[in-house]
C-alpha positions in Angstrom: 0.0 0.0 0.0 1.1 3.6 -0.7 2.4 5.9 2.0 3.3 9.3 3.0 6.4 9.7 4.9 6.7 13.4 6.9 10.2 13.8 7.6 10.9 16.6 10.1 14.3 17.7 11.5 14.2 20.2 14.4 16.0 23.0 13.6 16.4 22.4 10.3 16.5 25.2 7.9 15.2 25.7 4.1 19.5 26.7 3.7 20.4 23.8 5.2 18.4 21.5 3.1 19.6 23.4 0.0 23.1 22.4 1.6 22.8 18.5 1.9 19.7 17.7 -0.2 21.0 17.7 -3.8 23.2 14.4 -4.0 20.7 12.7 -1.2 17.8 13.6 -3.8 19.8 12.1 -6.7 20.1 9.1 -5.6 16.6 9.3 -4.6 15.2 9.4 -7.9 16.2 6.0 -8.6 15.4 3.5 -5.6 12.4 1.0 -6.0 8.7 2.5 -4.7 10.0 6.2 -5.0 7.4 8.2 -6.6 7.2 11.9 -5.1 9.4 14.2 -2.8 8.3 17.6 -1.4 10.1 19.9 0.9 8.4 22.8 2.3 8.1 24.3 5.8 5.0 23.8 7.4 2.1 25.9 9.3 4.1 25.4 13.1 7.2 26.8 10.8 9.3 23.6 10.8 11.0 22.9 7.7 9.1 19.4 6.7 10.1 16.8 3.7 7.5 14.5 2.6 7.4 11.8 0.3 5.2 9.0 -1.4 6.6 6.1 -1.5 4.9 2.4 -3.2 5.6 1.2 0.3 6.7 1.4 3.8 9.1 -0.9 3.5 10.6 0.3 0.4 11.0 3.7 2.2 12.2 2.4 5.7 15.0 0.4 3.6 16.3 3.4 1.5 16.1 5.5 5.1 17.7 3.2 7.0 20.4 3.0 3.7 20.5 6.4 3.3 19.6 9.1 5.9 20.0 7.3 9.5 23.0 8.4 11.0 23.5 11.3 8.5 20.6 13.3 8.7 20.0 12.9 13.4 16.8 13.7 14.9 14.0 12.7 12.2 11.1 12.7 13.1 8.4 10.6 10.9 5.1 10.6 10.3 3.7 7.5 8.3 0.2 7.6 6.6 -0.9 4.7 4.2 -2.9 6.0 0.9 -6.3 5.8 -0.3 -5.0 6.4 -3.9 -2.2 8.1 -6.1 -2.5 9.6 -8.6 0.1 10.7 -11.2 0.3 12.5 -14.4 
């Protein structure tokens, strides 16, 4: 089942993401399950990434690959879809 991941870091500013985003998003681009990723920050004004992802798992295993231990002090939010749609 589809999910939404929210990925918030505390503290974490829009420069900051510029800063470390760009190879992390590369790579992004081409792991299994990826379909969407959005970065913005949100209505408490904490800078929030979210993605949608085929699955949970696909997402834990690039996270776990990818940002644990790089990125400290994610916070997630997991929500499983109703439907996707995509252009």
């Amino acid at each position: 089942m589809a999910v939404l991941v929210r990925h918030r870091v505390s503290g974490m500013t829009p420069e900051q993401y510029d800063q470390s985003a760009p190879p992390l998003v590369e790579k992004l681009k081409t792991q299994p399950g990826f379909l969407y990723h959005i970065a913005f920050v949100d209505e408490g004004g904490r800078f929030t990434v979210s993605e949608i992802w085929e699955s949970k798992e696909q997402h834990d295993r690039w996270f776990s690959e990818n940002i644990e231990g790089v990125i400290p002090g994610v916070e997630q939010q997991v929500i499983e879809l109703h439907a996707v749609v995509t252009p």
